[in-house]
N, C-alpha and C positions, 0 to 999 in steps of 0.2 A: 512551271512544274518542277518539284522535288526529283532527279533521276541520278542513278547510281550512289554509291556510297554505301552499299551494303554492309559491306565487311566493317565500317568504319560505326554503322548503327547498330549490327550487332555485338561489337565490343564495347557501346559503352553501354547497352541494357544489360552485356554478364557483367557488369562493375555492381549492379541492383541485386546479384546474387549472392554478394560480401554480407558479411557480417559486420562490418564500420565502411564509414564514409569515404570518398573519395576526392584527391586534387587532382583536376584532371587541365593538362595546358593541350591549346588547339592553335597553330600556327599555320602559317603559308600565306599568298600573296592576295592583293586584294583584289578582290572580286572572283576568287576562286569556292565560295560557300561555307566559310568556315563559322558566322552567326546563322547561316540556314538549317546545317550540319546541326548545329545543338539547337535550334528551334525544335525540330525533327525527330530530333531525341527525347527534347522537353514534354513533348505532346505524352508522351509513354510514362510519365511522373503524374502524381495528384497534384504535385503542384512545381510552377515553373516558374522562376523569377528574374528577367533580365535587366541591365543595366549597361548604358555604353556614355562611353568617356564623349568631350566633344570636342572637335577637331581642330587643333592649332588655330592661333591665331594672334597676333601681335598685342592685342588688349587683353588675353586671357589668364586669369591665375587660376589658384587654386579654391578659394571661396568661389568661381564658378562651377566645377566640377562638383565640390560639394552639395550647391544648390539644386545643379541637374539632378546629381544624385536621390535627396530629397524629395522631389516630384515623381520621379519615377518612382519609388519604394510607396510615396502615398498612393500616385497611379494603379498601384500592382495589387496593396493590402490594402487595411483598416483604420488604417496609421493616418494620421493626421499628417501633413507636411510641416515641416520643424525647422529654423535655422543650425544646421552645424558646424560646430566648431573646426572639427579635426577628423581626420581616419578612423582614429579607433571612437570615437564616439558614432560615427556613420555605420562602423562595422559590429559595434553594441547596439544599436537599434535594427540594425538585419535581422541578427541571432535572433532577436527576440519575439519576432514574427514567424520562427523557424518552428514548426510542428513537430511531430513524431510519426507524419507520412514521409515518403519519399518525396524528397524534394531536389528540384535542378538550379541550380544560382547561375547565371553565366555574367559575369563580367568581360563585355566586350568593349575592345579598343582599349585596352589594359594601360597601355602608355600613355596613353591619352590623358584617361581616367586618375594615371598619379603622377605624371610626367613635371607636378609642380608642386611637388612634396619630395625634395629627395630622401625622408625617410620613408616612403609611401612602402617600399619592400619586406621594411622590417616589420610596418603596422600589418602588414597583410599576413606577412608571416607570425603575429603574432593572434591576430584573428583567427587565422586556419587553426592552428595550436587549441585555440578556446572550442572553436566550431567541431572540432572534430572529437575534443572529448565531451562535447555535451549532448552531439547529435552522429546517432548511427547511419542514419537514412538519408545520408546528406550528401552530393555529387554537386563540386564547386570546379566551375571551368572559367579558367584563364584563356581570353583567346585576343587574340592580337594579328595585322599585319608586319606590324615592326619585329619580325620575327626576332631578332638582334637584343630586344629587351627583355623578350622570355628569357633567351638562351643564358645573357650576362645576370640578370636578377633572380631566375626562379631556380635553370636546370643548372647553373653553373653556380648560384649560388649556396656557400655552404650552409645557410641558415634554412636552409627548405631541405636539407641532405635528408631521403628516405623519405620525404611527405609525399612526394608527385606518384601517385599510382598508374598514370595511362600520358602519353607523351604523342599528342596528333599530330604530323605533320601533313596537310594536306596538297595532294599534289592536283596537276588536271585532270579534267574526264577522261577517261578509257574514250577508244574511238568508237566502242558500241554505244557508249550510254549519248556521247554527243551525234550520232544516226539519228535519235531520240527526236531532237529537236525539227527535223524534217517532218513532225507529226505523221500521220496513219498515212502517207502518198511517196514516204519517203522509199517504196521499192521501185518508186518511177522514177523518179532524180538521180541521175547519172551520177556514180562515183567520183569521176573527175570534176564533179560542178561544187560537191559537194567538200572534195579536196584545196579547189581554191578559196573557198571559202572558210577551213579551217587553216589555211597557211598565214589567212588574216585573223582569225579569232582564237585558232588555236582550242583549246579544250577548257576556257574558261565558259563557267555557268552563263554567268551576268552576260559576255556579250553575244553568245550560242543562242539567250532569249529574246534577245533582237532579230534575230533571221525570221526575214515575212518568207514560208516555204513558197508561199505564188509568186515569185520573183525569182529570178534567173540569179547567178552567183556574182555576175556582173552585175543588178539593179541593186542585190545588196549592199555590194562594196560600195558601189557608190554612194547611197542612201547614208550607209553607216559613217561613212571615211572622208568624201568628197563633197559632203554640203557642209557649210557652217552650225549648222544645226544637230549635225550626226554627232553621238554619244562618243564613236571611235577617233572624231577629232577632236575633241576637247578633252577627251580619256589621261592621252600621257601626262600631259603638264600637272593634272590636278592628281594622280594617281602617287608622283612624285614627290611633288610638294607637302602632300599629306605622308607621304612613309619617311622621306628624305630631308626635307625644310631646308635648314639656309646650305646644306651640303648637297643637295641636288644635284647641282653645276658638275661637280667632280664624278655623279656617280653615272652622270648622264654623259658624259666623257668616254667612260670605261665602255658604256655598253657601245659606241657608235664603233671604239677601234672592233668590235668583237662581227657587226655586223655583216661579215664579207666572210666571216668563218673563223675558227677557234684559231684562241694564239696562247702564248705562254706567259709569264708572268711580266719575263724579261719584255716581249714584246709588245704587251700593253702598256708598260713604264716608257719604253719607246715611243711608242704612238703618240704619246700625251705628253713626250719632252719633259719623262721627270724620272728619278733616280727609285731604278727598283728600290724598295722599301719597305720595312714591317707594316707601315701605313697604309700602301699599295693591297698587301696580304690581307689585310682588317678590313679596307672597301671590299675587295672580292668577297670575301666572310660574307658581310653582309650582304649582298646583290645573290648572292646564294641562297643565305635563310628569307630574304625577302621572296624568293622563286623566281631570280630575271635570269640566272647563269647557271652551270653547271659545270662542275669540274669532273674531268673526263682522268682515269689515271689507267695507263693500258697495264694491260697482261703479255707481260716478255714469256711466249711460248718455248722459248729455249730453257730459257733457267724454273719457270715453272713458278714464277714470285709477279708480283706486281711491281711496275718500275715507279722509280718516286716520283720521275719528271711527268708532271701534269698540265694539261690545255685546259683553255677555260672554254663555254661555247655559248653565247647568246637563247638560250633553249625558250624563249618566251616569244613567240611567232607576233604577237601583235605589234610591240616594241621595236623587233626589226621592222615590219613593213610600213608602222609610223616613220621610224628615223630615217629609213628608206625611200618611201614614196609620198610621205604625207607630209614630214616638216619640211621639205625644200620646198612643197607649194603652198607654205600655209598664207602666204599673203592673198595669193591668187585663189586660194577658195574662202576665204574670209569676204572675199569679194564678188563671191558667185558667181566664177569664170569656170570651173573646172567640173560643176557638175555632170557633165557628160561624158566623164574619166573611164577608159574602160583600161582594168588593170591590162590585159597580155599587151597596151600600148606604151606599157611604163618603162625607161629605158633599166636592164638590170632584168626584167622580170623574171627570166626564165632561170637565169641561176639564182635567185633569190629563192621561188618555185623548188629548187632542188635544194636549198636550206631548209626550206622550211618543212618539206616533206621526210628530211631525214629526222627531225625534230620530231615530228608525229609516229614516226616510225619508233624511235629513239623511248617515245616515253609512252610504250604498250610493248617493250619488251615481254611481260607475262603473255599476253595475248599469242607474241611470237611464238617463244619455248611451248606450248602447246599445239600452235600448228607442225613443230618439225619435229612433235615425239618425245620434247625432252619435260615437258608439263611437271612430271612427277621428278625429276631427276635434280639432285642437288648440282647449284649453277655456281661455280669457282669465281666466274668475273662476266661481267658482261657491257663491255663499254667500246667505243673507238679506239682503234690501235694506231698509233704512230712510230715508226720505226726510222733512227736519226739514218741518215749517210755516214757510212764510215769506211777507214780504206780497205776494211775484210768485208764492208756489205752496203751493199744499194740502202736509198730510203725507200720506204712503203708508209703509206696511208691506207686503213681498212674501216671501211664506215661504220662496223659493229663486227668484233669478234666475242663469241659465246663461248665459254670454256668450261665443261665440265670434266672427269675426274680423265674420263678415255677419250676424248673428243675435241675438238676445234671448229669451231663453225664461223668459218670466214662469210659474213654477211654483205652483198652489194646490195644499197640503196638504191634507187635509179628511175628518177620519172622525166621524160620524154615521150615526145609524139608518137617516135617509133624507137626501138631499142631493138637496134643488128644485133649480129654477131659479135661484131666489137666488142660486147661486154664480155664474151666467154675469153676473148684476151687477153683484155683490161684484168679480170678476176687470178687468171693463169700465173699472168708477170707478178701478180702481186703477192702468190701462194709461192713462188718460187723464186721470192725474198725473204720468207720467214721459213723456221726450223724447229719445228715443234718438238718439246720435250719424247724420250723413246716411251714407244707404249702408246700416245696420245694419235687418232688419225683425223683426219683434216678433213672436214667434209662444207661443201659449198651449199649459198644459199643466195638466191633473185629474190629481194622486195621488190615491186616495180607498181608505177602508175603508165599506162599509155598502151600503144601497140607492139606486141611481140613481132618480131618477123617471122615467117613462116621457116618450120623447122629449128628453132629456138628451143623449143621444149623439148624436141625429139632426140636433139643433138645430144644429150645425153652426159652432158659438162654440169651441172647444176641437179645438186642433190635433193633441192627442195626449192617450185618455182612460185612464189605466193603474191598472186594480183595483191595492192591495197584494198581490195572490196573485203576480204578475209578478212582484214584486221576490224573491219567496220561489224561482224558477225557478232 
């Protein structure tokens, strides 16, 4: 089933309200919806025409890509299938099947598709150029995993300067639209069942459609992750290989130092026994636009700026709990010993549980700023805060500070079976390490999964106390 993406469908049907055509790039990580995404859109056109590159391979050139291409455009029109030569010969027999309806082109797996033409950029760009003065009604989408080769050839390059009208970055499901996937029974299924099962899948589409809702969060995991046959175990390696190729090795490095929680650039160079470097800065680039990492840059409440010094943080839940819990056993389930794996027995699990839940929390901040009031209110910064040690001031670490213009909203995350008091303490010491700019007031905020203790909410420390079941609303 197609679910959320709205805002994202209804921007590119006002692209149909233009008066000339449109280059529209669609990016983010694979298996996040981004050929569904313009399927979806396509349906709303008289006519729709896809094409996708095909996937690495040690034998493959560029007269393959051409010929797929070929089959496809005769698949699609009228056209006869034809040997060709080159790009711009492939991209002069498109045009010319191109009407004067509205029409959707999607070239998907873009890198793929020119990956062995290094003029393929300039041909494209010199296609678009032809395409767009001969056809008004025309909406041409680049979409790619390899987020890194949109960035370097379309949005960074100066030969496309001013062509791209709409720029997609697609990220995961909202945690309402992934509810979704628990079909019509999902008001029975416990929140928490529900939670560990997106601390393994996280908010992608693709593996959210694997969940059979008649099975417990534990048969899924297992099913998905712990048999040789589950799509979640054989997902990493191949998800890689295809974005990554013979650099893999390196990027799959970066993310393992990352898994235990965010570190800085210095300390990933670390991990990996190699000399911080521009190269270092270029992998993270990447594992970013590809959608594994995220860079976290806090808000110094005292000076009122953003500090330069930035964390990186593993923000892709499936990825940890593969490198986690699923590659140390991959021999032992290759071999059919482990399918009776029940995650809470996994050593690590429960602080793993509390990464992965702040990850979920982390990327439905909109959802947040509307449960605490600030919905409509322009947001200054809204990331993890880290505060060094130094000899005028303590360190602190704050799981989400929110800052708008008069405000602070110090954010605890925090899923446990029960959650004392300890945390109104925990929250206290760590409000009186920081020093908000004058004018700005500091107000507190409980994300939580689990049990409250009684009189928790009454105590009157926490300005806003919001179960995970909210964010799922």
């Amino acid at each position: 089933m197609f679910v959320g993406r709205k805002r994202h469908i209804q921007d590119l049907k006002q692209l149909m309200r233009k008066q000339s055509s449109s280059l529209v790039t669609c990016r983010g990580r694979r298996r996040i919806g981004k050929s569904r995404l313009i399927r979806e859109f396509g349906q709303s056109a008289p006519v729709f025409l896809e094409f996708e590159g095909l996937a690495p391979r040690t034998d493959l050139c560029n007269a393959d890509q051409l010929e797929t291409f070929s089959q496809q455009l005769a698949r699609q029109t009228i056209l006869p299938k034809v040997t060709l030569d080159s790009w711009p010969q492939a991209f002069q027999l498109l045009s010319s099947v191109i009407t004067k309806e509205w029409t959707v082109i999607l070239l998907d797996e873009v890198s793929w598709l020119g990956g062995y033409d290094p003029d393929f950029p300039g041909h494209l760009k010199m296609a678009w150029d032809a395409l767009n003065e001969e056809h008004s009604k025309l909406i041409l989408v680049v979409c790619g995993s390899i987020s890194a080769w949109i960035e370097e050839n379309i949005l960074q390059n100066t030969g496309f300067v001013g062509r791209t009208s709409w720029d997609i970055h697609l990220e995961e499901l909202s945690l309402a639209s992934c509810d979704l996937f628990w079909g019509k029974n999902r008001d029975k299924i416990d929140t928490s069942e529900k939670l560990t099962v997106l601390s393994v899948t996280g908010g992608i589409p693709k593996y959210l459609e694997e969940i059979d809702p008649g099975l417990s969060a534990d048969e899924n995991i297992q099913r998905l992750c712990f048999y040789p046959e589950g799509i979640l175990f054989r997902e990493f390696d191949q998800i890689f290989s295809d974005i990554f190729g013979k650099r893999s090795k390196t990027y799959r490095e970066i993310l393992h130092s990352l898994t235990s929680g965010s570190c800085s650039v210095s300390e990933i160079s670390h991990a990996l026994g190699k000399q911080r470097s521009g190269h270092m800065t270029a992998y993270l680039k990447d594992l970013i636009l590809a959608g594994f990492i995220a860079k976290d840059n806090s808000f110094d409440p005292k000076s009122g700026r953003v500090i330069r010094t930035e964390k990186y943080r593993l923000k892709d839940n499936y990825s940890r709990f593969f490198l986690k819990c699923v590659e140390p056993q991959r021999a032992r389930i290759e071999k059919g010993l482990v399918r009776s794996q029940i995650p809470a027995q996994l050593p690590g699990w429960n602080s793993l549980l509390g990464l992965q839940f702040e990850n979920l929390v982390l990327g439905n901040i909109d959802t947040l700023t509307k449960l605490i009031g600030i919905g409509g209110t322009p947001v200054l910064s809204a990331s993890p805060y880290f505060q060094k040690a130094t000899a005028r001031k303590k360190g602190c670490q704050i799981d989400l500070m929110v800052v708008t213009k008069h405000s602070l909203y110090v954010v605890e995350i925090k899923r446990r079976l029960k959650i004392g008091m300890g945390v109104v303490r925990e929250v206290q010491e760590k409000v009186s390490r920081i020093s908000p700019v004058a004018g700005r007031s500091i107000r507190t905020v409980l994300v939580y999964e689990g049990q409250l203790t009684a009189g928790l909410e009454n105590e009157g420390y926490f300005d806003f106390i919001i179960p995970f079941g909210m964010l799922m609303r």
